[in-house]
N, C-alpha and C positions, 0 to 999 in steps of 0.2 A: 538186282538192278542197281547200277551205280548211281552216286548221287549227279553226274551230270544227265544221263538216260533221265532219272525222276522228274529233273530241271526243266528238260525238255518234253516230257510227256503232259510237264503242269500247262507248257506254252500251251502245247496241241490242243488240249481240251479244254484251255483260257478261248483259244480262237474259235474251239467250234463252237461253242455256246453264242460266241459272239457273233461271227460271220455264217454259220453252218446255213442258219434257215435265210441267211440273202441271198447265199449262192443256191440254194435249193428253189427259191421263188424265181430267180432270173433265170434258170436252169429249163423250169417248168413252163415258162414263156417261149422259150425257144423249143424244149422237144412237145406241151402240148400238156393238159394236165394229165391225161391220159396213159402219158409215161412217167408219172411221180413215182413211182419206184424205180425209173433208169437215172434223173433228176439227183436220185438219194444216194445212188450206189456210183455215182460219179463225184459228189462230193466225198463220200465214207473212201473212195479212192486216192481223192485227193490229199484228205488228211494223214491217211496212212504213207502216203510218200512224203508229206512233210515231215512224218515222225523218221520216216528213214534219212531223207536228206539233210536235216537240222542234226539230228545226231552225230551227223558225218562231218556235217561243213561247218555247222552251228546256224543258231538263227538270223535269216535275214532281217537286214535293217526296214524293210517295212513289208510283215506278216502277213497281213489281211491283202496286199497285194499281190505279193507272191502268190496265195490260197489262190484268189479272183483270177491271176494267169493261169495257173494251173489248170481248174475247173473251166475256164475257156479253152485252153487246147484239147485239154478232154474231150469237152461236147464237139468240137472242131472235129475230131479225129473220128468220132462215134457217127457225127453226120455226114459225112464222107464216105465212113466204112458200112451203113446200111440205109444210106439214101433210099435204096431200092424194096428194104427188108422189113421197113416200117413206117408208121402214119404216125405225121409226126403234126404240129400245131400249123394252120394254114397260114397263116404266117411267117412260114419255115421256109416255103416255098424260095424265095430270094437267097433262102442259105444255100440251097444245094445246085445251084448254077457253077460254079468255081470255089474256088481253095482261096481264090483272092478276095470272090463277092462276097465270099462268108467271114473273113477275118475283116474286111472292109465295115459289113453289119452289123456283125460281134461286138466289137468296141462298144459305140454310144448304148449297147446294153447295160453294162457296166457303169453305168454312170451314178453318182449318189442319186440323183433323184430318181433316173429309172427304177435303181433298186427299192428305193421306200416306196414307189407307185407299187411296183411289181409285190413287194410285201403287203400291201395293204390287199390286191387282189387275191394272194396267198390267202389270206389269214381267211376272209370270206370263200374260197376254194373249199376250205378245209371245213366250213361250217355252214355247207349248204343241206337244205330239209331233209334232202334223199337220204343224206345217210343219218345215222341214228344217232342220237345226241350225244349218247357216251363214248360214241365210236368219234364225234365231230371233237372234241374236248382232246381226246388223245391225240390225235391224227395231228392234229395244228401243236399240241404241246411237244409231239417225238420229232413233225418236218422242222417249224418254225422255231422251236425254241431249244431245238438240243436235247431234251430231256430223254435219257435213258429208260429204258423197262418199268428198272426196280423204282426209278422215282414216280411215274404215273402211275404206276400200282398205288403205292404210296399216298396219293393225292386221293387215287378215287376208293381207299382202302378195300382193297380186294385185290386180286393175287395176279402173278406176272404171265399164267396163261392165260388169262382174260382177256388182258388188253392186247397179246398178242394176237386173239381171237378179233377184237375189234379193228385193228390197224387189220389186220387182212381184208378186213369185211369191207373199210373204209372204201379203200385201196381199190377193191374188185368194183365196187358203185363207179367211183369214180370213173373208170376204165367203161365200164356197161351204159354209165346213163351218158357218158361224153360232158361231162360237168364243165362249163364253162370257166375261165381262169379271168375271173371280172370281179367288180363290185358292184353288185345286185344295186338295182333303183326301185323306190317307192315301196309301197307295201312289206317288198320281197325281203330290202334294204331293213325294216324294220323288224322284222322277223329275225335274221340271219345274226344280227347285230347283237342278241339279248348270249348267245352262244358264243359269239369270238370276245364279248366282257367275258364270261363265265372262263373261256380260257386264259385271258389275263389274270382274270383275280388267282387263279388255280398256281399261274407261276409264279404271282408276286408271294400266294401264301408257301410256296415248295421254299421261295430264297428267304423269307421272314422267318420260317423255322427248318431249317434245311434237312429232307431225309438219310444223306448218306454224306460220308466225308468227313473234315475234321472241322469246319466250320460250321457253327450254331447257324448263322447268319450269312446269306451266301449277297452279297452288296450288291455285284456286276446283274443278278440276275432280276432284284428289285428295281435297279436302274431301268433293266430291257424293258418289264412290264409297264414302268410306267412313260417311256419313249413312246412303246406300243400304244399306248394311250391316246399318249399326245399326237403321234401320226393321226389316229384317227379322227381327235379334235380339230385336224388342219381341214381334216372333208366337210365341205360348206353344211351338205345338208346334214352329216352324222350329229355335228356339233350341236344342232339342234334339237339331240337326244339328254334331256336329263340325266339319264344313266349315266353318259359317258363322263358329266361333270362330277358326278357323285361315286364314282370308283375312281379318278383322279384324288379327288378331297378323300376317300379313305386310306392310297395308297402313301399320299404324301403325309397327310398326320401319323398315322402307322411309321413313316420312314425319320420322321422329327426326332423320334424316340431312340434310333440306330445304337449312337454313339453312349449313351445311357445303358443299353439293354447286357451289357457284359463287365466281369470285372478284370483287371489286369492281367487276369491268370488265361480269360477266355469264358468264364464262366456266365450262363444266363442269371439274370437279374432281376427278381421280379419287380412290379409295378413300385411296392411299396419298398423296394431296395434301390432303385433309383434314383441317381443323384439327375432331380430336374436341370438345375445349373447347367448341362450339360445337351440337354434337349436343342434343338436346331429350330432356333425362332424365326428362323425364315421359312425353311420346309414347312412348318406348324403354319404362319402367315399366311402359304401360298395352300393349305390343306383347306383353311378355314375359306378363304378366299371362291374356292372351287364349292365347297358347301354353301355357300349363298348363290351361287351360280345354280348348282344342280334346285336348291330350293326354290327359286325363279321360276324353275322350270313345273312345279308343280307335281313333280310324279315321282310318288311314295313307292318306292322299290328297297331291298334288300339291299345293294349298295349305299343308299342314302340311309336307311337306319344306322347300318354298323358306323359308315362315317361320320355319323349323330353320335351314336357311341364314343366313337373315337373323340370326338374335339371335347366329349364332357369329360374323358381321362386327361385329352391335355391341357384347357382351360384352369383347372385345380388347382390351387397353389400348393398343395401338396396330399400326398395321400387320404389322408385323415379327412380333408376339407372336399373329398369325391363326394358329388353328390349320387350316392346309391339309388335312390327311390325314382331321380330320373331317369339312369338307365334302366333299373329294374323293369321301368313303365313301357322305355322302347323297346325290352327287350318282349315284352306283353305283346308289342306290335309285331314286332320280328315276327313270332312266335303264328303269326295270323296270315302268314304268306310264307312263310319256311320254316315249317318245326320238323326240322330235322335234328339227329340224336346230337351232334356238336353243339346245336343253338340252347337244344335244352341244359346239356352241360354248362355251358358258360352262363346262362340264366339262372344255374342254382347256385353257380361260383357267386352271381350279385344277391342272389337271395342272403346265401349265411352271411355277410356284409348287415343284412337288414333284420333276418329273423333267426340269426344263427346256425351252428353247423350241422343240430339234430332235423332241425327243418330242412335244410337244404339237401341231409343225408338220407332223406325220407323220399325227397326228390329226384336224385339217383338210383334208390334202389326202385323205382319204379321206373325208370328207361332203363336200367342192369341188362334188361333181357334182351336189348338190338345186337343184333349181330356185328353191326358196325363199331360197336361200343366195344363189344367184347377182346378185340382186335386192336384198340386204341386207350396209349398209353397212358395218354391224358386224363384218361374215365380213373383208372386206378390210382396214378398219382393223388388226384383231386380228391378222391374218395379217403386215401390213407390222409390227407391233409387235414379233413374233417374229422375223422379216428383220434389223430392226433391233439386239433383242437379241445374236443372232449374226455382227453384221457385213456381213450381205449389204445394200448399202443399195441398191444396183440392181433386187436383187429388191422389195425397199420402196416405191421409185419406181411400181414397175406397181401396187403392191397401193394404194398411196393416190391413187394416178390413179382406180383403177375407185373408192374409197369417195367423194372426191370427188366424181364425178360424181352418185352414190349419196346421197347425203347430205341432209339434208333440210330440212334448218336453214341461213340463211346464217353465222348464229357457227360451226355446226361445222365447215361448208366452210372458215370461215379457219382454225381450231385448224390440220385436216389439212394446208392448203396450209401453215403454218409448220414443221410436223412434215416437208412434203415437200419446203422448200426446204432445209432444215439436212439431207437424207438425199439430196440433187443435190449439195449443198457434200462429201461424205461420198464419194461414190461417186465423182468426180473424180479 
């Protein structure tokens, strides 16, 4: 591939991340949810003639409109050519009178607020009861947010026939139960809502530590999740869900930290490698901000702990001066509503902080045995970390061997290998 092809493939996939699940949400209005698989395979259309025509012509001066034309004459041309051949959103009805009443209609589709309406009805589409929770997590993360196969794998650590298993499963509900393309009121609204957070936070956590590519750190897609957010903070009654103020306040302190978390070369950085100086006292402001908000609210959830978390790492004037024993405490609480294998990991990370790295290794090896763990790269890094803390550098050796292979990045594969030739040199 030539480096202009590359140039151009970077656009493509800059755009579909960006626009893919707008044009899939307006898409989905017009043919009906019922057709989100024609929706998906009209935009996957449309990008692929962008990759041909951009190559040829080069890129137009403005992308995401060009995309938006396209994917309208498509649907244009699609509801035209099977008017007859399928059932389409009753709403639709008006399109298929004329070739003029439908390009007429088309338009005011398109509109920025159409599309963030139409996005907000997406995202609740994708995470309605009927279908199953792992299946609602994917579905909204593959339509709305672009994400590829191997990254929701990724996310929900488990393998890339799975979730193709799920996205079908999704897909065929949707189709059978005629799943409405709204945003659920009352009760239902409450409900629906705890699953399209769990999908935000799932993409803010793929761009904070990214599974594929060359960037640690994926920005554009940190940005979406917490846009995503903010749409749903603009809905009168959603806003009066604490949740939503309290994955807002973890995603923006999390995001404070950005410009800190790598070195010149690209490299991640840990906590106590970071030059605070550099931290974003506004984003921190605006994190803390939303945590008194969601705390207002009263209601103790998982995203209000971790963003409790989070503001006692960035409050600290510096590493040293972390206070361990209060997060240890919410991690106690965490621990009372989600102890799953990551929360315990990170729990024993604050532990050796307080009682050291034999205690905290003691802690490990009794969650060792989760399947999930074993699969995740972080378990073994953190374990060889602790190895190394106390001298064992032999046992180090085997733990950064399996993160290694585990790893998912090639920057991080090198950090580890430098981490495990100085712990060969050690062990000696």
């Amino acid at each position: 591939m030539t480096e202009k092809q590359e140039n151009i493939s970077a656009l493509v996939d800059k755009f579909f991340r960006h626009e893919s699940g707008k044009i899939v949400s307006v898409l989905t209005k017009i043919f009906g949810s019922q057709n989100l698989d024609l929706a998906e395979d009209v935009v996957q259309d449309s990008l692929i003639e962008a990759m041909e025509q951009w190559q040829y012509n080069g890129p137009p001066d403005n992308p995401s409109g060009w995309l938006f034309r396209v994917a309208k004459n498509k649907a244009l041309n699609i509801i035209n050519r099977e008017k007859y051949k399928r059932q389409y959103a009753k709403d639709t009805a008006f399109f298929l009178r004329s070739e003029q009443a439908a390009e007429t209609e088309l338009n005011p589709l398109f509109t920025e607020q159409e599309i963030q309406d139409d996005r907000l009805r997406m995202i609740f589409t994708c995470c309605h009861p009927a279908i199953s929770p792992d299946s609602q997590v994917a579905l909204a993360l593959k339509t709305l947010c672009g994400f590829s196969i191997p990254e929701i794998a990724r996310a929900f650590l488990t393998t890339e026939e799975n979730i193709n298993k799920r996205l079908v499963r999704a897909r065929q509900k949707i189709r059978d139960d005629r799943i409405p393309f709204e945003v659920p009121q009352g009760k239902e609204l409450a409900q629906r809502l705890e699953t399209v957070l769990e999908t935000i936070y799932l993409l803010f956590n793929e761009a904070y530590s990214a599974s594929h590519g060359d960037d640690i750190i994926r920005f554009e897609l940190c940005q979406e999740a917490i846009r995503l957010t903010e749409m749903l903070e603009t809905n009168e009654i959603i806003r009066q869900k604490g949740n939503v103020y309290a994955l807002l306040s973890l995603m923006f302190l999390n995001a404070s930290r950005f410009s800190a978390r790598q070195d010149k070369e690209g490299n991640l950085l840990t906590m106590a490698e970071q030059d605070r100086s550099l931290w974003d006292r506004k984003l921190l402001g605006t994190g803390l901000h939303y945590l008194q908000r969601a705390t207002e609210k009263a209601e103790v959830s998982t995203y209000l702990i971790l963003a409790a978390i989070s503001a006692n790492y960035c409050i600290a004037t510096d590493y040293e001066s972390t206070d361990w024993e209060n997060i240890l405490t919410l991690y106690d609480n965490l621990m009372e509503i989600d102890p799953s294998p990551v929360v315990l990991l990170n729990r024993a990370i604050v532990l050796s902080k307080i009682d050291g790295a034999a205690k905290a290794l003691d802690e490990l090896e009794r969650i060792g045995s989760n399947p999930q763990l074993k699969s995740y790269h972080l378990f073994y890094s953190t374990k060889a970390e602790f190895f190394i803390q106390l001298g064992l550098f032999e046992n180090a050796v085997k733990s950064l061997e399996n993160a290694i292979g585990l790893a998912p990045l090639i920057s991080i594969k090198e950090l580890l290998r430098k981490k495990l030739e100085f712990c060969k040199e050690k062990a000696v």
